[in-house]
C-alpha positions as CSV (number, residue, x, y, z in Angstrom):
1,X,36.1,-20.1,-8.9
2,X,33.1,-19.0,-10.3
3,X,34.8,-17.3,-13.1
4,X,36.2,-20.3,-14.0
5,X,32.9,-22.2,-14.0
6,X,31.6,-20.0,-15.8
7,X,33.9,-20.1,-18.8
8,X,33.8,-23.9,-18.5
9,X,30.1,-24.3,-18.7
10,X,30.2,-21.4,-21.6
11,X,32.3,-23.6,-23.9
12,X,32.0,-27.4,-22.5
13,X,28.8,-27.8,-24.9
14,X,31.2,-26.7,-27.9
15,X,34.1,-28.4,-27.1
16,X,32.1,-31.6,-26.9
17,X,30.1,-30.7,-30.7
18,X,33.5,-29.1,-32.3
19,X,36.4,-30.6,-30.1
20,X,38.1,-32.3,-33.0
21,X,38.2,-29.0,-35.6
22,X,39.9,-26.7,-32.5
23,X,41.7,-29.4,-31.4
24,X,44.9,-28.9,-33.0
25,X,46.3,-32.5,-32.1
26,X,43.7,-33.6,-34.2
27,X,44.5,-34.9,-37.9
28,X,42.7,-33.7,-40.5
29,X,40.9,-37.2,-41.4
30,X,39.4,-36.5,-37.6
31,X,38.5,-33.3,-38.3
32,X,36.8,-34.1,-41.9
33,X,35.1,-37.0,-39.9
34,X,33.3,-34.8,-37.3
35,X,32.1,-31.9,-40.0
36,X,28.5,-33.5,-40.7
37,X,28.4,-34.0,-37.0
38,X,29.0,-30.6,-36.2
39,X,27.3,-28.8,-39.2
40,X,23.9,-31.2,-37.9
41,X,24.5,-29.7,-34.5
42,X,24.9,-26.2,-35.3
43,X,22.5,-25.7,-38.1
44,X,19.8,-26.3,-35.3
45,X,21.5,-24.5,-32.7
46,X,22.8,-21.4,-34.0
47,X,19.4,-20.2,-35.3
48,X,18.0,-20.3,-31.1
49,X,20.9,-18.1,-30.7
50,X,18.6,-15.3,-33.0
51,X,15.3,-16.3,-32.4
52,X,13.3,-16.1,-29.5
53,X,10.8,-13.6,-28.3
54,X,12.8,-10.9,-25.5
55,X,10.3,-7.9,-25.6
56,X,7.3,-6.9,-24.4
57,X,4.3,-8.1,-23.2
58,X,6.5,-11.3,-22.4
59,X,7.7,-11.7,-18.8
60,X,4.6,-8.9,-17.8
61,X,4.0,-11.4,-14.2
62,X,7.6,-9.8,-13.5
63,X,5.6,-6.5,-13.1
64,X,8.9,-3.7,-12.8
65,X,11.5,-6.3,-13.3
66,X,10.4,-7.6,-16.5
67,X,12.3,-5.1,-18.5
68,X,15.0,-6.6,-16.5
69,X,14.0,-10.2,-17.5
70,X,13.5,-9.6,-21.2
71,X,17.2,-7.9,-21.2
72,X,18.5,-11.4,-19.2
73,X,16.7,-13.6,-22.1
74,X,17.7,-11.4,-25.2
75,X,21.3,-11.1,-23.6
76,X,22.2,-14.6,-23.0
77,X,21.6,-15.5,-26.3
78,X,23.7,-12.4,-28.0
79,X,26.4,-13.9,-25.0
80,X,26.2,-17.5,-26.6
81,X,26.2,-16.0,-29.8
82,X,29.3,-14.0,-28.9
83,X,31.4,-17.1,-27.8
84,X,30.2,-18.7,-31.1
85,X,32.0,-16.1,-33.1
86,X,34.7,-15.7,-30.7
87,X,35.3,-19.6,-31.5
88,X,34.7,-19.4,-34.9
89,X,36.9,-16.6,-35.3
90,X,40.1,-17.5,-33.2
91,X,39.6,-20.8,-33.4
92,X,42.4,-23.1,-31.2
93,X,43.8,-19.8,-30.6
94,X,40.9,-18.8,-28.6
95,X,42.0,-20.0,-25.4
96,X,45.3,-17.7,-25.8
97,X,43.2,-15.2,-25.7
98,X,42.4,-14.8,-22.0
99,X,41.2,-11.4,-22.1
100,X,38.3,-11.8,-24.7
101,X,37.3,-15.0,-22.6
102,X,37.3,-12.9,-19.8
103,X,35.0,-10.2,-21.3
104,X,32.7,-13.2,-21.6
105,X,33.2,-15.0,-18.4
106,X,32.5,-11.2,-16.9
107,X,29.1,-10.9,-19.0
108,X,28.3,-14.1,-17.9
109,X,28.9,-13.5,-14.3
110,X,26.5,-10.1,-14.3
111,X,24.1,-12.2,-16.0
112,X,24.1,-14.6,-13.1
113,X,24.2,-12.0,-10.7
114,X,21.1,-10.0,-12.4
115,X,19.1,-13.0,-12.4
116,X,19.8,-13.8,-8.9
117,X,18.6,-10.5,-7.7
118,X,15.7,-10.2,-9.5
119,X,14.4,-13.9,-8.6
120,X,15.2,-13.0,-5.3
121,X,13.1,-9.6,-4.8
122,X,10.7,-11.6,-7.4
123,X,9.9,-14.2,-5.1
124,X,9.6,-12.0,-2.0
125,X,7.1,-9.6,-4.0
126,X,5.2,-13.4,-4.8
127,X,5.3,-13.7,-0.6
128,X,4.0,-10.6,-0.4
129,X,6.7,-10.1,2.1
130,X,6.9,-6.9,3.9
131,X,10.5,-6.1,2.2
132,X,9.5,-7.0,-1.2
133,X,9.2,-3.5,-2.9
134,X,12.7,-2.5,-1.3
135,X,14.0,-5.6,-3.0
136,X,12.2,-4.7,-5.8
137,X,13.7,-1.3,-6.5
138,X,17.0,-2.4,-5.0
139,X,17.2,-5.2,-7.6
140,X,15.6,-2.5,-10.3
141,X,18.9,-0.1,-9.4
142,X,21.6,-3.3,-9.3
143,X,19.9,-4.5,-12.9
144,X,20.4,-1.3,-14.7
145,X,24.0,-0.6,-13.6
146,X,25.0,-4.3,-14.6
147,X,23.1,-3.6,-17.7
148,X,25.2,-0.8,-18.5
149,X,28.4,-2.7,-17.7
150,X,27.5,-5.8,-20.0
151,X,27.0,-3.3,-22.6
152,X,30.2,-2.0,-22.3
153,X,31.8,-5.7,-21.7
154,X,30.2,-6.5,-25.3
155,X,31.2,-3.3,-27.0
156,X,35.0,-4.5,-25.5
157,X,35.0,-8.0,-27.3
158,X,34.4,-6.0,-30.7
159,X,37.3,-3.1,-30.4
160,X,39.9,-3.6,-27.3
161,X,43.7,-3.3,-27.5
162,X,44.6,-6.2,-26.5
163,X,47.5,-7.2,-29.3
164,X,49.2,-3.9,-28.8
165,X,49.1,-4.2,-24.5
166,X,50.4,-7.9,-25.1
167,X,53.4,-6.3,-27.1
168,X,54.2,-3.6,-25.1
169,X,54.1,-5.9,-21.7
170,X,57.0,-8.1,-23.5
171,X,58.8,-5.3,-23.9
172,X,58.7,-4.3,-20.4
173,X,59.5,-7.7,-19.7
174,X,62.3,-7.7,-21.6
175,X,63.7,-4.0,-20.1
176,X,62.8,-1.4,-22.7
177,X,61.3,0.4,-20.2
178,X,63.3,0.3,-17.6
179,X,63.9,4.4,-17.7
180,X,60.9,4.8,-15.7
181,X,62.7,3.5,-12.5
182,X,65.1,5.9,-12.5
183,X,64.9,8.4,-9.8
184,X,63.0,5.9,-8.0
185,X,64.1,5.6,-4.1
186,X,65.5,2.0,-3.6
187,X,62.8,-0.5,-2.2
188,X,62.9,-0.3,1.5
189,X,64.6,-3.3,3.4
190,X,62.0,-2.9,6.4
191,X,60.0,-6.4,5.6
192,X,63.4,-8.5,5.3
């Protein structure tokens, strides 16, 4: 479910600017029509998607986390970017493409997740609560394997084989490959 939320919340602000260009039940008077509307919208909004400050000193109260932090705001808006030119690039075809939403849906998710954990041991270090520098590095640990895994979620949206696994599963589908079951022991009949 969250997945799903995810993805929705990802691309409802888009689909509400830029429904009518995707929207391939759309004539092309509707989608002249909504161009200044949409070029108004993006000219301010694209630019946030670059600028912001995401280094050091900013986020210092975060004390060991803040690295974490920084990555979190620098990331989000290289993940909002990403959709951008996912949209702009597959246009109503996008949502055909399951797996590069997914890659996004995933980044989105870790992002979630990070920033959970580190409000979380950030609030108990606040407390001064007894547990707060085991939450602390525990959150420290979890932050820089997701980090890792983002990374390599992004590098997947840029080069992934997805064409070529979409072929070749038609053709299993459609029994090319059906050598491989030879030799195979017949299923058993125990569950019937």
């Amino acid at each position: 479910i969250m997945r799903l939320f995810i993805a929705r919340e990802a691309l409802d602000r888009h689909l509400a600017v830029a429904g009518d260009l995707v929207n391939p039940k759309a004539t092309t008077g509707m989608k002249l029509a909504a161009l200044p509307k949409i070029a108004a919208f993006y000219a301010g909004w694209y630019p946030t998607r670059w600028l912001g400050w995401g280094l050091w000193p900013r986020y210092g109260a975060f004390g060991a986390l803040a690295t974490h932090v920084r990555f979190l705001d620098r990331t989000t808006r290289r993940l909002s970017r990403s959709i951008f030119h996912l949209m702009a690039l597959n246009g109503p075809k996008l949502e055909r493409r399951q797996a590069l939403l997914f890659r996004a849906v995933d980044i989105g998710a870790d992002l979630f997740a990070m920033t959970a954990a580190v409000a979380r041991a950030e609030s108990l270090r606040r407390r001064n609560a007894p547990e707060a520098a085991a939450a602390v590095e525990l959150a420290d640990v979890f932050c820089r394997t997701t980090t890792r895994r983002i990374e390599q979620s992004f590098a997947s949206i840029r080069s992934h084989d997805d064409v070529k696994k979409h072929a070749t599963a038609l053709r299993l589908l459609a029994g090319e490959f059906a050598f491989l079951e030879e030799g195979l022991a017949p299923p058993s009949r125990v569950l019937e």
